[in-house]
C-alpha positions, 0 to 999 in steps of 0.5 A: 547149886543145891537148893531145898524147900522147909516148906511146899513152894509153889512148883510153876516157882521153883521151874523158874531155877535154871539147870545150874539149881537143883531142888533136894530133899537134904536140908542141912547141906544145901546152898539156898533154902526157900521157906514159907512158915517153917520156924528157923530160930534153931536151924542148924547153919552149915558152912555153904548156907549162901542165902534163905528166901522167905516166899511172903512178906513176914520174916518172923520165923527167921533169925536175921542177925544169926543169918547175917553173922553166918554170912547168909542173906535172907530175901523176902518177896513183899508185894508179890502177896499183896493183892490176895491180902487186898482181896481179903481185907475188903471181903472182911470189912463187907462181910462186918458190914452185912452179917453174911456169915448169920444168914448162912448159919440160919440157912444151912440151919433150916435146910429141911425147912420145905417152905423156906423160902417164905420162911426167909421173907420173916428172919431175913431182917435179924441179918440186915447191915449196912453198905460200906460206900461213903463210908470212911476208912482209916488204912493205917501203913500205906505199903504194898497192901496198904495202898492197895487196900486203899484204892480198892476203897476209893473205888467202891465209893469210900472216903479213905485216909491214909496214914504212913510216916515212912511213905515212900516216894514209889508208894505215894505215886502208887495211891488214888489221888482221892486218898487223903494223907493224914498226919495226925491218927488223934484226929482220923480215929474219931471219924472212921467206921473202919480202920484196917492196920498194915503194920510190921510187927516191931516193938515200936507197934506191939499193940499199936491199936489199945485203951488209948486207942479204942478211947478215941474211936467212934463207936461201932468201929470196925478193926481190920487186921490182916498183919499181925495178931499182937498190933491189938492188945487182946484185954483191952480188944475185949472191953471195946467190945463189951463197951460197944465202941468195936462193933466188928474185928476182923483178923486174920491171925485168931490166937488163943485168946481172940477166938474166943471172943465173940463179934470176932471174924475169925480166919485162918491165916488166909492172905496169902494163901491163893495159888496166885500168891503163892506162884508169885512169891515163889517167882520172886524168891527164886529170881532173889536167889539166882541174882545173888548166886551168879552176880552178887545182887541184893534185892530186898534183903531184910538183914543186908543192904540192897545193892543192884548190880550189872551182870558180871562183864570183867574177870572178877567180881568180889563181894564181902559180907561183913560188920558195919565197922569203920575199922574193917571198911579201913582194912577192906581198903588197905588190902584193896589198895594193892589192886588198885590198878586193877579196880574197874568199879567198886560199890560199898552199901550199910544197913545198920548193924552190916556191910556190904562191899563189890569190887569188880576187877580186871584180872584174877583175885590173888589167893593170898589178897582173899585170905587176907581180906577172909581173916579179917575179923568181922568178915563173915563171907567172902566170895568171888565169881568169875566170867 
């Protein structure tokens, strides 16, 4: 299996690959792509595109239906960052609260200065802040970051709320009994000193935190954001600011417009980028891709269902990719139904607008029975693997 790399991936990842994968430079004729940043909306797809994995959480840069109608599974590695954005976000909500960059500034300003040190005792008191503990903190999505990002609080003497509709039975067990679940944001935004987001950017959340929002909000807030630069809209950010009611915002993605704004803690997309994360979520990446290649496994696939599977122990195992469609799932099953007998298990899982079938058979899958089923319209790939 040819395999390339549209961004640098982390090498102790990529020595994960056994000696069937082989890393190459061409990227328009390999089997697997693993990618960070780069943008792939006009990627050219070739035929034996299989599988993209995105080496981080966010798929953005990633066309998902175009990749889903080729056939091509894309992974994602979330939680394999998750810790370095944790890191981050505490480092930014201490650093809003102690005015660490200005007492920096005003050193590196009067390092010439032979008596600084009792010039110190003087301006020192222009950077004076305030401790987080007892604080509270608002965590807005309580996923892989989320919850992190909520305990490491509760650790450091915080009161913390937490707010998630969609949270999952793991990530609930996951969090500090001190974390107060919360229902109703109307009444938490009053309250909070700070409020960190951890939100996917989809249309229902573009500019989640607003007018509305900042209305609601004690003064002297501090914005977290470490997910996505347009979950806060940019004007409405702006007269938060000049109104008093944000004190701080803190953001991992500076557009344009937001760094240029002043009380803004800017930085250059940094929550991934240790060399921690980045060898975890290639190690993640890698073991997605070869799961698939050799077993049909889905795991975390943000366009397919996900679908754990055994290793392979009858003669053939089939897989078809295709459009969530009663009609094809009918004519899937006319052509199986010939092979019967031979069915040991089979699996079918949906995910929105695609479908996924396995069939596990005991004998070898008849040519003509694989045609049949690759001519079905809405078949976007078909494959077979074999002992």
């Amino acid at each position: 299996m040819k395999v390339s790399c549209l961004n640098n991936i982390s090498p102790k990842g990529l020595q994960h690959f056994t000696g069937n994968y082989q890393v190459v430079e061409d990227q328009h004729n390999s089997d697997l792509i693993l990618v960070r940043s780069a943008k792939m909306h006009d990627y050219p797809i070739n035929d034996n595109l299989l599988a993209v994995a995105r080496a981080g959480a966010g798929v953005n840069n990633i066309p998902l239906d175009k990749m889903a109608e080729h056939g091509v599974v894309v992974f994602n590695a979330p939680g394999a960052n998750s810790n370095a954005v944790k890191e981050l976000v505490i480092a930014g909500m201490l650093m809003s609260s102690r005015d660490l960059i200005g007492g920096y500034q005003w050193v590196k300003e009067n390092q010439d200065d032979e008596d600084i040190l009792k010039s110190i005792e003087k301006a020192k008191k222009a950077f004076g802040g305030h401790e987080i503990l007892g604080k509270t903190l608002l965590v807005i999505g309580l996923g892989a970051v989320g919850g992190k990002v909520a305990n490491a609080a509760v650790s450091l003497g915080m009161k913390v709320l937490g707010f998630d509709p969609y949270l999952s039975d793991n990530a609930r067990r996951m969090l500090d009994h001190k974390v107060e679940l919360i229902d109703d944001l109307k009444k938490a935004y009053p309250v909070s000193d700070f409020i960190s987001l951890h939100l996917p950017l989809i249309d229902s959340t573009k500019h989640f935190i607003n007018e509305s929002v900042f209305s609601l909000c004690k003064k002297d807030v501090v914005i977290l954001n470490y997910a996505r630069d347009q979950l806060v809209k940019n004007e409405d950010l702006k007269k938060a600011i000049e109104d008093g009611i944000v004190k701080k915002y803190v953001t991992d993605f500076p557009n344009h417009y937001v760094a240029n704004l002043d009380h803004v803690l800017y930085f250059p997309h940094l929550g991934a980028s240790t060399v921690e994360s980045e060898e975890n979520c290639a190690t993640m990446a890698v073991h997605q891709l070869m799961n698939y290649v050799e077993k049909g496994e889905i795991v975390n696939s943000v366009n397919y269902p996900n679908m754990t599977l055994n290793r392979l122990d009858t003669t053939t195992r089939l897989t078809l990719l295709a459009k969530n469609d009663p009609d094809i799932a009918r004519q899937v099953d006319h052509v199986m139904d010939k092979l019967a007998d031979f069915i040991q298990s089979k699996a079918s899982k949906v995910k929105k607008e695609y479908a996924y079938y396995v069939f596990d058979l005991n004998k070898k899958m008849p040519k003509d029975l694989y045609d049949k089923l690759k001519d079905i319209e809405g078949i976007y790939r078909a494959r077979i693997m074999t002992q």
